[in-house]
C-alpha positions in Angstrom: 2.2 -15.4 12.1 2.3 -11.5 12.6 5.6 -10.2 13.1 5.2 -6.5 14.9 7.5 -3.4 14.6 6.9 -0.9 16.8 8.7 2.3 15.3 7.1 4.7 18.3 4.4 5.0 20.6 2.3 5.9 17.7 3.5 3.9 15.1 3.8 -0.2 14.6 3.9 -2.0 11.4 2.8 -5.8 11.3 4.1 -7.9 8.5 2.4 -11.2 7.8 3.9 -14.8 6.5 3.5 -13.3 2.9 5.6 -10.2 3.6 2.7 -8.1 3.6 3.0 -4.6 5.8 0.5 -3.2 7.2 0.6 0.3 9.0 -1.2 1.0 12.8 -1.5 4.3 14.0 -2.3 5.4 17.7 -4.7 8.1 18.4 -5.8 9.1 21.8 -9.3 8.2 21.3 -9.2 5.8 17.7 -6.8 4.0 16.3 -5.6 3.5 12.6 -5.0 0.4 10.4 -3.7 1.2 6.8 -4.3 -1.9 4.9 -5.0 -5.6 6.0 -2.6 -7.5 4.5 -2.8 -10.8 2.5 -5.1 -12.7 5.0 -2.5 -15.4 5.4 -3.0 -14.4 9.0 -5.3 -13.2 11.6 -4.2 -9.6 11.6 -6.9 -8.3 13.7 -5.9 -11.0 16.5 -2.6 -8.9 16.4 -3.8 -5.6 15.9 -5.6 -6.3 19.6 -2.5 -7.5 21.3 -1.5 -3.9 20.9 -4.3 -1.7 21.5 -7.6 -1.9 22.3 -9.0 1.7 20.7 -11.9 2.0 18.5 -10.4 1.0 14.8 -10.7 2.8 11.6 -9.6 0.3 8.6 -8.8 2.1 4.9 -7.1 -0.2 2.3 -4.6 1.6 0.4 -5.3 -0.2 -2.6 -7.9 -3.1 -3.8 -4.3 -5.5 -5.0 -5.0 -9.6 -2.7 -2.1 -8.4 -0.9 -3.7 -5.6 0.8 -7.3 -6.5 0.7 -6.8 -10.0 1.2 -7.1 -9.9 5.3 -10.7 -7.6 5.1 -12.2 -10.5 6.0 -11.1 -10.3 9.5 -12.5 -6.7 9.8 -16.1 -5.9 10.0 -16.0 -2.6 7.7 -12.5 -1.9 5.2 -13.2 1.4 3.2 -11.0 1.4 -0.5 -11.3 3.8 -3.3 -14.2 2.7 -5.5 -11.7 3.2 -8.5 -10.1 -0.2 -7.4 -13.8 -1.7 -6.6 -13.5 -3.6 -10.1 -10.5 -5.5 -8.6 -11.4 -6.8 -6.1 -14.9 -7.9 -7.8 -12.6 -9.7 -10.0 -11.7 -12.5 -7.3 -12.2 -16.1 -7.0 -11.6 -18.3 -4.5 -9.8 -20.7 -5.8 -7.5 -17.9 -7.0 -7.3 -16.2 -3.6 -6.5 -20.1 -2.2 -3.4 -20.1 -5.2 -2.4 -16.7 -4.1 -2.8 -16.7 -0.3 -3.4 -19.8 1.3 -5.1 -22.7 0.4 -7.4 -22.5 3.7 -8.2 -19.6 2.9 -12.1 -19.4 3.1 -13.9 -16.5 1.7 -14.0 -14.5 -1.7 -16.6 -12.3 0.1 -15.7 -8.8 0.0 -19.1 -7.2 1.3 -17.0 -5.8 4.2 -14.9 -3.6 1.3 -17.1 -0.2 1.3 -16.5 2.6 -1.0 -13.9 5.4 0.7 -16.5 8.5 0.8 -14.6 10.7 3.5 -11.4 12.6 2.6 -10.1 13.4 6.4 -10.8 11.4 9.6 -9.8 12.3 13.3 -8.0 9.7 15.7 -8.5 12.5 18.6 -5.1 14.4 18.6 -4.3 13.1 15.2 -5.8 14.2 12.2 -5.4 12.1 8.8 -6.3 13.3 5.1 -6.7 10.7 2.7 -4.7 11.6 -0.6 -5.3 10.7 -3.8 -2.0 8.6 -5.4 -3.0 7.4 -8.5 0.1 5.5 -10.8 0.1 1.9 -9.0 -3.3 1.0 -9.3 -5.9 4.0 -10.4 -7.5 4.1 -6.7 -4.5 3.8 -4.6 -4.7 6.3 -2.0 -2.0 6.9 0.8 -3.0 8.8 4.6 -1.3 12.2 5.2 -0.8 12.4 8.9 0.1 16.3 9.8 1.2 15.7 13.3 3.9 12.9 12.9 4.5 14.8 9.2 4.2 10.8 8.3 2.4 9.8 5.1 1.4 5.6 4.5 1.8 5.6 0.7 1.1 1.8 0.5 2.7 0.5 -3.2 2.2 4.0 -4.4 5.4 4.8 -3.6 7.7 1.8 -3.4 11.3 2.5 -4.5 11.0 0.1 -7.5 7.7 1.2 -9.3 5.2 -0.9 -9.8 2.7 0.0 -13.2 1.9 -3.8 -14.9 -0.3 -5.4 -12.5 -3.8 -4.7 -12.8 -5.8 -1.3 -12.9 -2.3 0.0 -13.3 -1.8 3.3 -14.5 1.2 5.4 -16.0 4.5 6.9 -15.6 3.4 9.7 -15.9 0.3 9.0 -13.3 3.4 8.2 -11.2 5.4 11.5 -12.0 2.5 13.7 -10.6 1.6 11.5 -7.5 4.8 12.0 -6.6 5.1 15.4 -6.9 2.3 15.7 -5.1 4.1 14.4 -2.2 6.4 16.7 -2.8 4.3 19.5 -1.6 2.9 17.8 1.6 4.8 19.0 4.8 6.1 15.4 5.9 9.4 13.9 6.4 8.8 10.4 5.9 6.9 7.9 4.3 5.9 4.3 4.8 4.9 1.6 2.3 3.6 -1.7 2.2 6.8 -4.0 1.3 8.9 -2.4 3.8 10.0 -1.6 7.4 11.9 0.9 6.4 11.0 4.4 7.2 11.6 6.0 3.8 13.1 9.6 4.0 11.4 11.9 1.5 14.8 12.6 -0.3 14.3 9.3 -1.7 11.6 11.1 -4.2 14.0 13.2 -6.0 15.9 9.9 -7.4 11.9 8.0 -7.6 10.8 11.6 -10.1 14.3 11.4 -12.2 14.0 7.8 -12.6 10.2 8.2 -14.5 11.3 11.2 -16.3 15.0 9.7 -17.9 13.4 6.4 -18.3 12.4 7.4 -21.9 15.2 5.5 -23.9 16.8 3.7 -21.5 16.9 0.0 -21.5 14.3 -2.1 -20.2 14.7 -5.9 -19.2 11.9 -8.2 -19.5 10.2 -9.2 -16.1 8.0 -11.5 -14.6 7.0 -11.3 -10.8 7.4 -14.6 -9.2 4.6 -15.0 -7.4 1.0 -15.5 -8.5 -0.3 -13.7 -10.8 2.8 -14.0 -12.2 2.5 -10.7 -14.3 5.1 -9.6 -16.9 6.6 -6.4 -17.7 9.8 -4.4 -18.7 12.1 -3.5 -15.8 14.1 -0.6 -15.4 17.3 0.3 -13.1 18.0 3.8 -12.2 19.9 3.6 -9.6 21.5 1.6 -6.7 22.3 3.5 -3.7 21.2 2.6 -0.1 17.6 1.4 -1.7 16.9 0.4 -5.4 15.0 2.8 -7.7 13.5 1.5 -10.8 10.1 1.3 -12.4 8.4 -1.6 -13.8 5.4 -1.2 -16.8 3.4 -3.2 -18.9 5.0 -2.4 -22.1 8.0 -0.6 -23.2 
């Protein structure tokens, strides 16, 4: 079952039974949906309980968790950097992952993201490149609401072991990137928490003092079960640490 958030007039997040966020933006004349979730349920059921606009659908990332509920959506564009990801699913790994009812490993819907800015009438959106998570994770700058949807690009805790993963220093410049966009706040795909940008400051000292520092051995519990080395920066209201494939 959905569970919906509605942060403003404009903005809702929907989180499915696998704790899966994904972002809905309201234009006047389209409408927004910044990834789809793990498919565990039929987010496009509750995307129409709230509006009824003409819907644009970018995947922030080609990671099950994000691409995993496509197959409710007629057309989902992703980053072709991330296109070897998803070509890499099965269905019986999707059914360990997700849901074991869950019925398709057909990603034809998935098509390559060949626009870099979009209109939903009075607001405009710029697709941004945020490489560090996964080499084609992208994020949606939204001038107006001076928002930006960052999917796992930005998470608090870091995320560079699972696959197409790239590095800290990947990470670093993404988020000074972000830095220089005119936006106040910015929403991932774990959360319902409307992250301020002052967040970034701790997020860019963590990757550059993590050199030396102590790493503890991970290993995310839930399938794929990957392994990594875990670091702690901080503990404040929110968590910052990164997590990478090898120390």
């Amino acid at each position: 079952m959905i569970e919906t958030k509605k942060l403003s007039d404009r903005v809702f997040i929907l989180k499915d039974r696998l704790d899966c966020y994904a972002n809905l933006i309201l234009g006047s004349e389209k409408a927004l949906l910044f990834d789809t979730g793990s498919g565990s349920d039929d987010l496009k059921a509750a995307v129409e309980e709230i509006t009824s606009l003409p819907l644009l659908v970018i995947a922030s990332h080609g990671h099950f968790d994000h691409i995993g509920g496509s197959i409710f959506f007629d057309r989902v564009y992703m980053s072709k950097k991330d296109r070897n990801i998803v070509e890499s699913y099965e269905l019986e790994k999707l059914r360990e992952w997700i849901d074991k009812n869950y019925d398709s490993d057909d990603f034809r819907q998935v098509k390559d993201l060949d626009f870099d800015s979009f209109t939903l009438g009075d607001i405009d959106g710029l697709i941004v490149e945020m490489p560090g998570h996964t080499s084609g994770s992208v994020g949606v700058y939204l001038p107006e609401l001076k928002l930006l949807l960052s999917g796992d690009a930005l998470t608090p805790v870091m995320c560079l072991f699972f696959m197409n993963h790239g590095t800290i220093e990947d990470e670093l410049n993404t988020i000074k990137m972000v830095q220089k966009l005119d936006i106040t706040h910015f929403l991932t795909a774990h959360s319902d928490i409307l992250f301020s940008v002052s967040i970034l400051d701790r997020m860019k000292d963590c990757l550059i003092n993590s050199k030396g520092k102590k790493f503890h051995k991970y290993r995310y519990p839930r399938p794929p079960f990957s392994e990594g080395y875990f670091y702690l920066h901080s503990m404040e209201d929110e968590s910052v640490g990164v997590i990478v494939s090898e120390r």
